[in-house]
C-alpha positions in Angstrom: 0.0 0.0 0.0 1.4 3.0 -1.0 2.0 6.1 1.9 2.0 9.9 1.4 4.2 12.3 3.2 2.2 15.1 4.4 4.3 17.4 2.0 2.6 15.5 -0.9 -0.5 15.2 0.5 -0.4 18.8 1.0 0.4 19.6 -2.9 -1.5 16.7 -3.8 -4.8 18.7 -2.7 -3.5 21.7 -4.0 -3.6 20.2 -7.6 -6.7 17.8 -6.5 -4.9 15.3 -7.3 -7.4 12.0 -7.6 -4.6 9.5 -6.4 -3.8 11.8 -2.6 -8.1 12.8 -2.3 -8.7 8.7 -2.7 -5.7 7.9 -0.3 -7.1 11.1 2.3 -10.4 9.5 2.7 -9.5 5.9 2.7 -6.6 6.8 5.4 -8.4 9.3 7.4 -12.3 9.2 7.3 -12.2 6.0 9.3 -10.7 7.5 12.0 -13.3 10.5 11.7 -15.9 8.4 11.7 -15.1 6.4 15.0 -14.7 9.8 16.2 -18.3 10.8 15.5 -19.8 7.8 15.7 -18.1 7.1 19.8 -19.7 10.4 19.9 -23.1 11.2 19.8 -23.1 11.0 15.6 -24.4 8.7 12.9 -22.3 7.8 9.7 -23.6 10.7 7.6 -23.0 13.1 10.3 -19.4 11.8 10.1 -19.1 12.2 5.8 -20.7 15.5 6.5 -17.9 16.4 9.1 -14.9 15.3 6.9 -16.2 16.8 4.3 -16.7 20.2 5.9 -13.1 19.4 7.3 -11.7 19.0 4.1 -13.1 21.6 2.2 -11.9 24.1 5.2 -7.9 22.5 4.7 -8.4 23.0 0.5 -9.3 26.7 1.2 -6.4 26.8 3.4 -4.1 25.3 1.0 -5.3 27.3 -1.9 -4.7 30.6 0.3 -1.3 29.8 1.5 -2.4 30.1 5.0 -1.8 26.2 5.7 1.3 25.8 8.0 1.2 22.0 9.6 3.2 22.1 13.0 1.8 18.9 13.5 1.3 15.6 11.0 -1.3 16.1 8.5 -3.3 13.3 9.9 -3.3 15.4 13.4 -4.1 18.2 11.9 -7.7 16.9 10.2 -8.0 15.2 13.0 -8.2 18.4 14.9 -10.2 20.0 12.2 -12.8 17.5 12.0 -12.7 17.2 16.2 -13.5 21.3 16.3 -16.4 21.0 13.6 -17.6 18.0 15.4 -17.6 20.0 18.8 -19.4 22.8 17.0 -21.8 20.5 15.6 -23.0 19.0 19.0 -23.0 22.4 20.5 -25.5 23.6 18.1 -27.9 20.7 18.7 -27.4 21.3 22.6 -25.7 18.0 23.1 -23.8 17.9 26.2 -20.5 15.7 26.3 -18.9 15.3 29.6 -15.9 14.6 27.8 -15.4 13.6 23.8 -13.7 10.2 23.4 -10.8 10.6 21.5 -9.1 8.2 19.2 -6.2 10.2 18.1 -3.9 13.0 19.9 -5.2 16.7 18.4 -3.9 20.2 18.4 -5.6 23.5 19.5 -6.9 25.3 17.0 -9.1 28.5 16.9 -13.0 27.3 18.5 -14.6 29.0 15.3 -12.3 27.2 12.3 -15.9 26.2 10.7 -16.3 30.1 10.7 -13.1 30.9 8.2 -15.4 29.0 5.2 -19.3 30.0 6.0 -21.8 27.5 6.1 -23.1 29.0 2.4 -20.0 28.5 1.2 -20.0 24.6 2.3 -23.8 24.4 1.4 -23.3 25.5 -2.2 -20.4 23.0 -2.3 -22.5 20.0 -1.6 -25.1 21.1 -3.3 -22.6 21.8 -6.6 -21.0 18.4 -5.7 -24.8 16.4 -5.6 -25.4 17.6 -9.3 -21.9 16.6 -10.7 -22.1 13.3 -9.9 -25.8 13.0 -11.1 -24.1 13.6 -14.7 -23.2 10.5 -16.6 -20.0 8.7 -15.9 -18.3 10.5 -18.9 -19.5 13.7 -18.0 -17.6 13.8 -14.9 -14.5 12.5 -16.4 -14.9 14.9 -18.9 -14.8 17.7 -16.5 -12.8 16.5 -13.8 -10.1 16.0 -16.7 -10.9 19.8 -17.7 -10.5 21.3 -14.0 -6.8 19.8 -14.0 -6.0 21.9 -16.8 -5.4 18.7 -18.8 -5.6 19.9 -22.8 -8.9 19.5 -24.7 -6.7 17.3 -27.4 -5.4 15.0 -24.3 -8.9 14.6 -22.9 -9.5 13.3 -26.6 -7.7 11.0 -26.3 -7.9 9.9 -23.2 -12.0 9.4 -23.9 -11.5 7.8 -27.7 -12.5 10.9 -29.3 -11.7 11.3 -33.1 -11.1 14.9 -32.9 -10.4 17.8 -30.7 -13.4 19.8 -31.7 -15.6 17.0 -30.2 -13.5 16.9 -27.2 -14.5 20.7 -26.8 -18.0 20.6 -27.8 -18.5 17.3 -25.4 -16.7 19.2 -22.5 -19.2 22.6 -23.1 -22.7 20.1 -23.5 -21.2 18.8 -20.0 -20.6 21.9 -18.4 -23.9 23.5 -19.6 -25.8 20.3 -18.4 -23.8 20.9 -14.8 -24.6 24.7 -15.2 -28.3 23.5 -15.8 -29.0 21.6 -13.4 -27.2 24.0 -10.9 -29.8 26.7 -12.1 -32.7 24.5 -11.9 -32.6 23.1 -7.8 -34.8 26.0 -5.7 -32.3 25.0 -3.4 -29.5 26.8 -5.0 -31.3 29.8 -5.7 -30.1 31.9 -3.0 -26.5 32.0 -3.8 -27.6 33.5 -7.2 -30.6 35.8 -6.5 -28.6 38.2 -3.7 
C-alpha cells in the first residue's frame, strides 16, 4: 500500500490530485468516523464532518495560509474534532468529555467560521449535481478542471477529434450549469 508524506499530501490537494483525495479519505475518514460515531453522531454526520473538514484544509491550501506544525493526519483530525464540537453544540448536546481516538492540536473554537456555512452548502449542493451527470460527464470535466488539454482529454475518452472533445466538454458543463440553475435549493446563492 502505497503512503503519502504530508508534503505530498499537502500539494497533492493543491492540484486535487485524484490519487492523494482517494488515499485522504480511505486513510483518514475512518478515524473520523469512529470519532463521531463514539460520539453522539451517525455515519452521515461523520461524511458531512470530513467533508466540511476537508473543504476548510483545500481553502487553506489554496490561500497559502496552511502551515502543519503537526502531521497532517493530526491536523484533520483536529479539524474535524472542532467541527464535530461545534456541531454537538448547536444541537445542545452535552459531552462530559469527547472520546478521543487520536492526539489533536488546539486550533481557533470557530475554524468552521473561516469557510461559511453558504460556502459549504453550495459545495455539496454543486458536488450532488456533478455526480448525477453520466460517468463521462464527470470525467470529462474532472479532466478539464486539471487543466489537462482538450486534445489530451480526446484522447484519453477515444474521441476522433479535438473539436468534439471541446463541444462534449461545453454540453457537460452547460448540463452541470443546468441543473445548478434549476434546484430551488440553489437559488439563494444567485438571486442576492
Amino acid at each position: 500500500m502505497i503512503h503519502y508524506s504530508d508534503e505530498a499530501i499537502v500539494e497533492g490537494l493543491r492540484l486535487r490530485s485524484d490519487y492523494i483525495i482517494t488515499f485522504v479519505y480511505r486513510e483518514y475518514f475512518p478515524l473520523i468516523k469512529y470519532l463521531v460515531n463514539e460520539n453522539s453522531g451517525a455515519d452521515e454526520d461523520a461524511e458531512d464532518i470530513f467533508q466540511d473538514g476537508l473543504i476548510i484544509i483545500y481553502k487553506k491550501i489554496t490561500d497559502n495560509q496552511l502551515t502543519l506544525t503537526s502531521s497532517f493526519k493530526t491536523y484533520m483530525y483536529s479539524v474535524c474534532r472542532n467541527l464535530w464540537l461545534q456541531k454537538l453544540n448547536k444541537r445542545k448536546t452535552v459531552m462530559e468529555k469527547i472520546s478521543d481516538v487520536e492526539e489533536y492540536i488546539d486550533l481557533p473554537e470557530d475554524i468552521m467560521h473561516e469557510i461559511s456555512n453558504e460556502e459549504i452548502e453550495l459545495h455539496r449542493l454543486v458536488q450532488l449535481h456533478f455526480l448525477s451527470l453520466n460517468e463521462d460527464c464527470q470525467k470529462i470535466l474532472r479532466l478539464f478542471m486539471k487543466d489537462v488539454s482538450l486534445r489530451e482529454i480526446g484522447n484519453i475518452m477515444g474521441f476522433k477529434t479535438e473539436k468534439y472533445a471541446k463541444t462534449r466538454k461545453y454540453m457537460c458543463k452547460e448540463e452541470l450549469k443546468k441543473r445548478i440553475a434549476n434546484d430551488p435549493r440553489c437559488q439563494k446563492f444567485f438571486n442576492d
